[in-house]
C-alpha positions in Angstrom: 13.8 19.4 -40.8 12.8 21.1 -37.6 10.4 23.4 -39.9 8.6 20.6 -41.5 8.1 18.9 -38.1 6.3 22.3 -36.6 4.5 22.7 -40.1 3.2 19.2 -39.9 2.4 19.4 -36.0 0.4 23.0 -36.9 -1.1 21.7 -39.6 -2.7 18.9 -37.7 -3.6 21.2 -34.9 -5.3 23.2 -37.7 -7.0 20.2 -39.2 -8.3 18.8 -36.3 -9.5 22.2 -35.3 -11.4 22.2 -38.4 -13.2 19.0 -38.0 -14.1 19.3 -34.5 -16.1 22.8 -35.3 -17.9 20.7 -38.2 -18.8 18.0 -35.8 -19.7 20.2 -33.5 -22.2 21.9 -35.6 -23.7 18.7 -37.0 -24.5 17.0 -33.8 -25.5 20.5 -32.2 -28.8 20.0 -34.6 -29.4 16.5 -32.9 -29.3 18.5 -29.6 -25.9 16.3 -28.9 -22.2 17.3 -28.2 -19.7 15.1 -30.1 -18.4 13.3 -26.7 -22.2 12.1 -26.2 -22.8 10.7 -29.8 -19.5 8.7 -29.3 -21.2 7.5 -25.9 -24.3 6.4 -27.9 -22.4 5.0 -30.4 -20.1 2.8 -28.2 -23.6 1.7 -26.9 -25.6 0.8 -29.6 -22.0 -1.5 -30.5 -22.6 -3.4 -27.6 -25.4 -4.8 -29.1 -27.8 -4.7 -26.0 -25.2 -5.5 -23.6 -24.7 -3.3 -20.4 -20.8 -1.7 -20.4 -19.9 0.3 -17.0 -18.3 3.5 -16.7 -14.7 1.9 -16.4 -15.1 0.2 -20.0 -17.2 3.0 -21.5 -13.9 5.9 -20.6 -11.9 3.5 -22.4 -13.7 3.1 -25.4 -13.9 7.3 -25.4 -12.3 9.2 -28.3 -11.9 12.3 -25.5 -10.0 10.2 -23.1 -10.4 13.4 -20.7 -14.4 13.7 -20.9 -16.6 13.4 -18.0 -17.8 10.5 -18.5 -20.6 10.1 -15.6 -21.6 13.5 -16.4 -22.2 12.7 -20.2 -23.9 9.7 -19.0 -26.3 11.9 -16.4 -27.1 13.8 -18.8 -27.9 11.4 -21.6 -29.9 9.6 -19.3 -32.1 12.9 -18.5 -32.7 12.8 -22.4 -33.8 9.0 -22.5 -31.0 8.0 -24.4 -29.7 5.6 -22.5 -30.3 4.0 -19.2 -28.2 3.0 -16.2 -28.7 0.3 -13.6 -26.9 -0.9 -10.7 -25.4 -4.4 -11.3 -27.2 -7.2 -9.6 -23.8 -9.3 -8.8 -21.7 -6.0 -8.1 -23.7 -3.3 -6.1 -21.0 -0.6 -6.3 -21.2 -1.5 -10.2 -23.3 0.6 -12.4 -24.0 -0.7 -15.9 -25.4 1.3 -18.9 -27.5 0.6 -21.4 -28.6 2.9 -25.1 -32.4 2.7 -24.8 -35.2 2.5 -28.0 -35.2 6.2 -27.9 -31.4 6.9 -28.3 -31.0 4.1 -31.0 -34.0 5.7 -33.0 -31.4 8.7 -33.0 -29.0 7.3 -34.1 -30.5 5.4 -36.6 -31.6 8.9 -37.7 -28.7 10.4 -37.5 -26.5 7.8 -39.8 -27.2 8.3 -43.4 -26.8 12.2 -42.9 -23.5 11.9 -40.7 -21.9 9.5 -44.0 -23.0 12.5 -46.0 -21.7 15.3 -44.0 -18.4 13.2 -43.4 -18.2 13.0 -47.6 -18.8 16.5 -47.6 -15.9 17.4 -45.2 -13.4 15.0 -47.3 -14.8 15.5 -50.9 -11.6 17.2 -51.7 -9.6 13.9 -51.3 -9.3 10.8 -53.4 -10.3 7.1 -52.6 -5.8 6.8 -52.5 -5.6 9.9 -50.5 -7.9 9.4 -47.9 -6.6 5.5 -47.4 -3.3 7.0 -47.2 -4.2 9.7 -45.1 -6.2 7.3 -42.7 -2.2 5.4 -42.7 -0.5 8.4 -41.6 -2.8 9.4 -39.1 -3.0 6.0 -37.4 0.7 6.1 -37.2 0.1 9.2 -34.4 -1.7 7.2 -32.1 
């Protein structure tokens, strides 16, 4: 049993490897790192509404990411914006901007695609039952 636990866990390892190199080479044509395009994408789901730094970390797939330095440099882009909170000076609040959800906007139809691409060799069954497994992890 102890093999199959270590196969599993290597496996994963592998897997995950896998994926992150793939990402990493799609976003790297959008001039982005993965850890900003999940920055930009927890944005644009707040729907206009500022989030801070706190909220944002939380919201992070790479719970260990610098944050405020993705931020800095997102903001150096024009992708996003960040103000200081009018009730809460200490507070900072960040905001996507036009400019980083016209990126995103161009960036969705060819992420689906590339994401197909990376899991063509599954089913409809095996990918729901893969997404099952996986969630059991977390």
């Amino acid at each position: 049993m102890n093999d199959l636990n270590s196969r599993a866990v290597i496996n994963l390892m592998i897997g995950g490897n896998f994926m992150a190199e793939n990402m990493n080479a799609f976003f790297k044509i959008y001039d982005l790192t993965v850890q900003q395009y999940n920055i930009l994408r927890i944005l644009r789901g707040q729907d206009g509404l500022a989030i801070n730094l706190f909220e944002l970390q939380k919201h992070m797939i790479h719970k260990m990411s610098n944050t405020t330095r993705l931020v800095d440099k997102l903001k150096i882009k024009g992708l996003l914006e960040r103000k200081v909170c009018e009730e809460n000076r200490r507070k900072i609040e960040i905001f996507i901007t036009d400019k980083g959800l016209g990126l995103l906007a161009g960036i969705d139809q060819y992420l689906i695609d590339y994401e197909k691409k990376l899991t063509k060799s599954f089913t409809k069954e095996e990918l729901i039952q893969l997404n099952t497994l996986l969630e059991k992890i977390k």
